[in-house]
Legacy VTK file of the C-alpha trace (Angstrom):
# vtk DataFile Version 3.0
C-alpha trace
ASCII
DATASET POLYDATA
POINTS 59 float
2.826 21.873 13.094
4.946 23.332 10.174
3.945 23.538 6.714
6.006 20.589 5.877
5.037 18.462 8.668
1.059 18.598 7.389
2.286 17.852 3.290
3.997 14.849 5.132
1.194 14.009 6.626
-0.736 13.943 3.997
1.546 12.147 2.037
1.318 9.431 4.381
-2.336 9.358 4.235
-2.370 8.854 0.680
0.135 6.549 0.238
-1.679 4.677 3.011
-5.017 4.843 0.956
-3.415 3.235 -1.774
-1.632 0.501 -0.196
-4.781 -0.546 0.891
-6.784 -0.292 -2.305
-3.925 -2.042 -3.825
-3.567 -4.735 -1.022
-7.596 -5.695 -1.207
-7.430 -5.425 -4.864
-4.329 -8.142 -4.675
-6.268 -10.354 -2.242
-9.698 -10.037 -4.754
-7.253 -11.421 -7.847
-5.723 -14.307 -5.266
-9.471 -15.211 -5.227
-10.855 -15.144 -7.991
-7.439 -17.359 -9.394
-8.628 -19.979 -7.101
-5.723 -19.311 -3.954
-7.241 -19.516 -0.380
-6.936 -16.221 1.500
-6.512 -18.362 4.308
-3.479 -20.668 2.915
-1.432 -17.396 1.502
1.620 -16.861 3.436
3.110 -13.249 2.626
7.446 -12.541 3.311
7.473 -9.085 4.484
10.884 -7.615 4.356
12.724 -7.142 7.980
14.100 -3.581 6.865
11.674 -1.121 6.042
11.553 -0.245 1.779
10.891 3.202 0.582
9.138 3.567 -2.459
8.926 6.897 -3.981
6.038 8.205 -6.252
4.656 10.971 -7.476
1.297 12.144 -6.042
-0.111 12.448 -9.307
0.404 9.183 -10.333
-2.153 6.577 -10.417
-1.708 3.765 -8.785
LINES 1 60
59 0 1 2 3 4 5 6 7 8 9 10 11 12 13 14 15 16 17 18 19 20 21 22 23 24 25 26 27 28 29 30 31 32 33 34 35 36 37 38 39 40 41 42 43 44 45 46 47 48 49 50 51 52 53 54 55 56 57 58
């Protein structure tokens, strides 16, 4: 594997890692508003969506 290859990689793990901090932190707020984890119906988009960040970023 190339230099390049492993940054991706670990790009992908981190914006992983954050997705799902993000994603339980979303479902936590649902909650505690009162919505029913089990009632929530989420639209995910057919075509995938890029979103670009820097790294250093917090999310």
């Amino acid at each position: 594997m190339g230099k390049n290859q492993d940054e991706i990689f670990s790009w992908l793990e981190d914006s992983i890692l954050a997705l799902e901090h993000g994603f339980t932190d979303f479902l936590e707020q649902m909650e505690r508003a009162g919505w029913d984890q089990n009632q929530i119906i989420l639209k995910v988009p057919k075509e995938p969506v890029l979103v670009l960040q820097h790294l250093d970023q917090e999310v």
